[in-house]
C-alpha positions in Angstrom: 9.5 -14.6 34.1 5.5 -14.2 33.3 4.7 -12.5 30.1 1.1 -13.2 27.8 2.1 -14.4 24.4 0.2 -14.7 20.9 1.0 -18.8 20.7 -0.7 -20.4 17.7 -3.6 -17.4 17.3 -4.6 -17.3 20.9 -2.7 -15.4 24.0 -1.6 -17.3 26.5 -0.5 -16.9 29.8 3.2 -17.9 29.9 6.4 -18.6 32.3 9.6 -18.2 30.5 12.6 -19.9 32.2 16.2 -20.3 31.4 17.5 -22.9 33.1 21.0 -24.5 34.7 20.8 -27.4 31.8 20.8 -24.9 29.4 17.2 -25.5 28.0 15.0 -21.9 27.4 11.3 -23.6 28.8 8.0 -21.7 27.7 5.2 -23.0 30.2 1.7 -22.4 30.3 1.7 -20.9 34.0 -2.7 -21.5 34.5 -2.2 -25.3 33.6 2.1 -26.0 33.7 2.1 -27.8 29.9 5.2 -27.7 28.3 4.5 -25.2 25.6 8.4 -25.3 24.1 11.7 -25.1 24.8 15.2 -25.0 23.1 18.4 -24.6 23.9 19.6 -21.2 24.4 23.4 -22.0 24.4 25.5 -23.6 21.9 27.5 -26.8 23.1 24.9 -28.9 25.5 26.9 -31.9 25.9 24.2 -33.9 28.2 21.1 -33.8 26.2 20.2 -33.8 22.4 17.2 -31.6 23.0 14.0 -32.1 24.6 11.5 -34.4 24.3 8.4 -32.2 22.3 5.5 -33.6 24.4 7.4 -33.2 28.3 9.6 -30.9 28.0 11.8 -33.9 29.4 15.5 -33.7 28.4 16.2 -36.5 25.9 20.5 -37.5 27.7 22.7 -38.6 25.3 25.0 -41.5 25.5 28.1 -39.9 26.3 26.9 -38.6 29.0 27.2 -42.0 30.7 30.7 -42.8 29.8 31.8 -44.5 33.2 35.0 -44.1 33.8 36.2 -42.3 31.1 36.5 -38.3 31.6 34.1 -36.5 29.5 33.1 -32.4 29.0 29.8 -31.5 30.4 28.4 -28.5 29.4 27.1 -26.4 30.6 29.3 -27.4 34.1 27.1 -27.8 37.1 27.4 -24.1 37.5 24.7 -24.0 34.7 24.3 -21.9 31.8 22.2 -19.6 33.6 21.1 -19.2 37.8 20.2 -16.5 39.5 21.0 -13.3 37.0 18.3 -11.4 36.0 16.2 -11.4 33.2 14.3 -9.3 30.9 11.7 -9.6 28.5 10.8 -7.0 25.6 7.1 -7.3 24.6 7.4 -5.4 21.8 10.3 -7.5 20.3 9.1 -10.5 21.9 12.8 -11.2 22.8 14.6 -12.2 26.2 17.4 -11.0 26.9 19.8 -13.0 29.6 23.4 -12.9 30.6 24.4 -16.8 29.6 28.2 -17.9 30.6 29.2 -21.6 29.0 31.4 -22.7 31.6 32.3 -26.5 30.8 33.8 -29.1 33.1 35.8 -32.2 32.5 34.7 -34.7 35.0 35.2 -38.3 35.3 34.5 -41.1 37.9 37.0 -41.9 40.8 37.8 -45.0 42.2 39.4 -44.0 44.9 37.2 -43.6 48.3 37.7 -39.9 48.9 37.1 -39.2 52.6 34.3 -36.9 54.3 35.6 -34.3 54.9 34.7 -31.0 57.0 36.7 -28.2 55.2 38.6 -27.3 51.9 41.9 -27.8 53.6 40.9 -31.2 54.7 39.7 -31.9 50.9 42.3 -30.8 49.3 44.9 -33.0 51.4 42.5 -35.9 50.5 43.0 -35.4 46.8 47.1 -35.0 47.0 
C-alpha cells in the first residue's frame, strides 16, 4: 500500500506491507530502504524482531529445534496474504484483517513418497 508520510520532519514517499511472517514493513518506495517495521501480531515464534538497519528478520533458536516438534507462528498460512488493506491518512492508522493461525511441525524421518494426489498422500502417512 503507497501512502506519503511525515517521517522524522520530512514527507516521504512510503510502501506499507504486512507480510506472511507477521512483520508490518514501512519502505521508502523511490529508493527501497528499510524505513521500519514491527510486528503487527502477538505470538511470532520464528523471529525476535527485525534487524533495525535491513529490515532482515533476526530467527530465533527455537526455530531450529531438529527433530523436536515446535509451534510456528504465524503457520505458513501467514499472518496476513492477500486480504485487503486500508490506510486512514487522517489517523495515520492501517487497518488489516490479521488471523494467528499457528502450526506444530516437526521433522520426519521417514521418507514420505511423491506423491500425485491427497488420496495418495494421505495413504503415505497411515
Amino acid at each position: 500500500m503507497q501512502a506519503d508520510l511525515s517521517i522524522g520532519g520530512r514527507v516521504r514517499k512510503v510502501i506499507m506491507q504486512a507480510n506472511k511472517n507477521g512483520f508490518f514493513y514501512v519502505l521508502d518506495r523511490e529508493t527501497g530502504e528499510f524505513i521500519s517495521g514491527a510486528p503487527f501480531v502477538s505470538g511470532i515464534t520464528w523471529a525476535s524482531g527485525l534487524d533495525p538497519k535491513t529490515g532482515h528478520p533476526v530467527e530465533t533458536q527455537e526455530a531450529y529445534v531438529g527433530m523436536k516438534p515446535f509451534i510456528i507462528s504465524p503457520s505458513p498460512d501467514g499472518a496476513h496474504n492477500w486480504h485487503p488493506m486500508a490506510f486512514n491518512p487522517a489517523t495515520g492508522l492501517v487497518y488489516l484483517p490479521a488471523p494467528l493461525p499457528q502450526l506444530r511441525q516437526a521433522a520426519s524421518r521417514r521418507r514420505i513418497p511423491q506423491v500425485l494426489n491427497k488420496r495418495r498422500l494421505n495413504a503415505a502417512l497411515k
